[in-house]
One Martini backbone bead per residue (centre of mass of N, CA, C, O) as a GRO file, in nm:
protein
   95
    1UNK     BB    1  -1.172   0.711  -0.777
    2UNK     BB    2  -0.792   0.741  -0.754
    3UNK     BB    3  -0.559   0.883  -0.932
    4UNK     BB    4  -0.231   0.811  -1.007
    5UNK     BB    5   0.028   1.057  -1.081
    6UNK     BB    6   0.373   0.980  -1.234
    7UNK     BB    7   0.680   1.160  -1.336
    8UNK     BB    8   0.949   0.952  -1.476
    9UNK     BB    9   1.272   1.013  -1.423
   10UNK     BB   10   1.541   0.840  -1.588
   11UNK     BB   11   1.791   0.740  -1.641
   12UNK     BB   12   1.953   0.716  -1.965
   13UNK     BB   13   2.102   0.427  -1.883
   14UNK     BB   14   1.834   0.273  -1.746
   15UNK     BB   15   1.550   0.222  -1.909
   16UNK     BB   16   1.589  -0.083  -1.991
   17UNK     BB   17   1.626  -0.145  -1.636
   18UNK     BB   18   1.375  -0.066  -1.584
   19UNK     BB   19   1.172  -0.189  -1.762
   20UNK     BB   20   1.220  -0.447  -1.613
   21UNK     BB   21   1.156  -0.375  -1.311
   22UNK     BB   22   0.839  -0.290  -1.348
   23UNK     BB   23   0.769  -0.541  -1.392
   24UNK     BB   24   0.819  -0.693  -1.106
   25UNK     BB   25   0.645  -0.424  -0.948
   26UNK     BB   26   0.372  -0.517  -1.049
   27UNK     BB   27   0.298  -0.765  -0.866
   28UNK     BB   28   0.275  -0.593  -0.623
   29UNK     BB   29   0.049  -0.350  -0.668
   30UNK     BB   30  -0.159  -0.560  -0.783
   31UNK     BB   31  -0.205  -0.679  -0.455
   32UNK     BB   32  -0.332  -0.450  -0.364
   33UNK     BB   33  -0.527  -0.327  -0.163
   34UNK     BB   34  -0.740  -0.110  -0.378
   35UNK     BB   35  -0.657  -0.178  -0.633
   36UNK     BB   36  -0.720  -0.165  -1.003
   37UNK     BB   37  -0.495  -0.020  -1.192
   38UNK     BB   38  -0.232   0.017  -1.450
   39UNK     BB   39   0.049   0.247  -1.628
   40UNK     BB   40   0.296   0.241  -1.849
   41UNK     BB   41   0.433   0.548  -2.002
   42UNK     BB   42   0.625   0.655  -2.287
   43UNK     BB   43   0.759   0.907  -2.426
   44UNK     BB   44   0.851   1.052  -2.705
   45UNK     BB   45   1.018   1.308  -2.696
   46UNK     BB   46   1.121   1.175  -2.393
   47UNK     BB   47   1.323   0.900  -2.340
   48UNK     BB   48   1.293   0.894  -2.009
   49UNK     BB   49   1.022   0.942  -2.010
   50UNK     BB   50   0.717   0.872  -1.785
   51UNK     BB   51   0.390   0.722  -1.686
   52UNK     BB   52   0.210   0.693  -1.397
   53UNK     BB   53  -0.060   0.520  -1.384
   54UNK     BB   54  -0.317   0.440  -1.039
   55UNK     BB   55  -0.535   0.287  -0.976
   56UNK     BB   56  -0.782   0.349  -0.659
   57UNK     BB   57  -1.025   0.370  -0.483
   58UNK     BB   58  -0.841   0.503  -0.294
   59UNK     BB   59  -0.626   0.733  -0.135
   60UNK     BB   60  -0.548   0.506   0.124
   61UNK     BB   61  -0.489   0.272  -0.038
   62UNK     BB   62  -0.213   0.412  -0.082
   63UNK     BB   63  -0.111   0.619   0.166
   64UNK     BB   64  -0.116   0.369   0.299
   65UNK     BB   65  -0.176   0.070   0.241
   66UNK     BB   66   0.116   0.082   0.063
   67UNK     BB   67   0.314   0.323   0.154
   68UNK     BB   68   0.291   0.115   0.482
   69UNK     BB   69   0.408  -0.127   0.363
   70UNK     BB   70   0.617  -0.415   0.286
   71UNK     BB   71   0.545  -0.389  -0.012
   72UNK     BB   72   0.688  -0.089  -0.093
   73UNK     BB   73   1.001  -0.160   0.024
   74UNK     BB   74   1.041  -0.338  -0.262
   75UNK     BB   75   0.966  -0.118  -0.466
   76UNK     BB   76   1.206   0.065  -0.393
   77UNK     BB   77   1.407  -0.090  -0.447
   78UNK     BB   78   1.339  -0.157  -0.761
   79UNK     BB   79   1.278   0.192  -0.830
   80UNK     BB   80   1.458   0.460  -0.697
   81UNK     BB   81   1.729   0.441  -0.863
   82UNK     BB   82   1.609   0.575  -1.114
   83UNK     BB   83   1.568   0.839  -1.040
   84UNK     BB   84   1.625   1.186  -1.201
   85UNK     BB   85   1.428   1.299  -1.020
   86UNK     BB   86   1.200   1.286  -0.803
   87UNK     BB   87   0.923   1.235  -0.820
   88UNK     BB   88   0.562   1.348  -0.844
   89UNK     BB   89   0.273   1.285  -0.643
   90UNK     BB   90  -0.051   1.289  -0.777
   91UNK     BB   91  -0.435   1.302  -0.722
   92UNK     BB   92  -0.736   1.235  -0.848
   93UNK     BB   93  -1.074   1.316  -0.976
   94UNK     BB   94  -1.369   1.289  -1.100
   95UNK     BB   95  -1.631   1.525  -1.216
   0.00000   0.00000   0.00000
């Protein structure tokens, strides 16, 4: 199993639309070939910032399967636009 980690500061007036657009891209990664579970967690106390953590299978089921496939690219239209800086996405694995 693969941890994706990706902590998102969004624009500080986009919050609330930001996190209706994450329930409906939610259903997007959701329906991913190796996909597990997913969560995305709000900071206490940086009020723009989250945390998305997204298992997967492999590191491939994200890196090709997810993020070369034509529902990345509705992933990006619903949510790239709210990032500011855009994320790092790191990988981790339990030991």
């Amino acid at each position: 199993m693969i941890l994706e980690v990706a902590i998102l500061d969004v624009k500080e007036e986009m919050c609330t639309e930001f996190e209706a657009a994450f329930k409906s891209a939610s259903k997007i990664i959701a329906g991913m070939p190796g996909y597990l579970s997913h969560e995305l967690q709000k900071c206490v106390e940086v009020s723009n910032r989250y945390i998305l953590l997204v298992r997967w299978e492999t590191l491939e089921a994200h890196t090709i399967g997810f993020r070369q496939s034509q529902e990345y690219q509705e992933w990006k239209k619903l949510l790239h636009h709210f990032y500011d800086p855009f994320p790092v996405v790191e990988h981790y694995y339990s030991i």
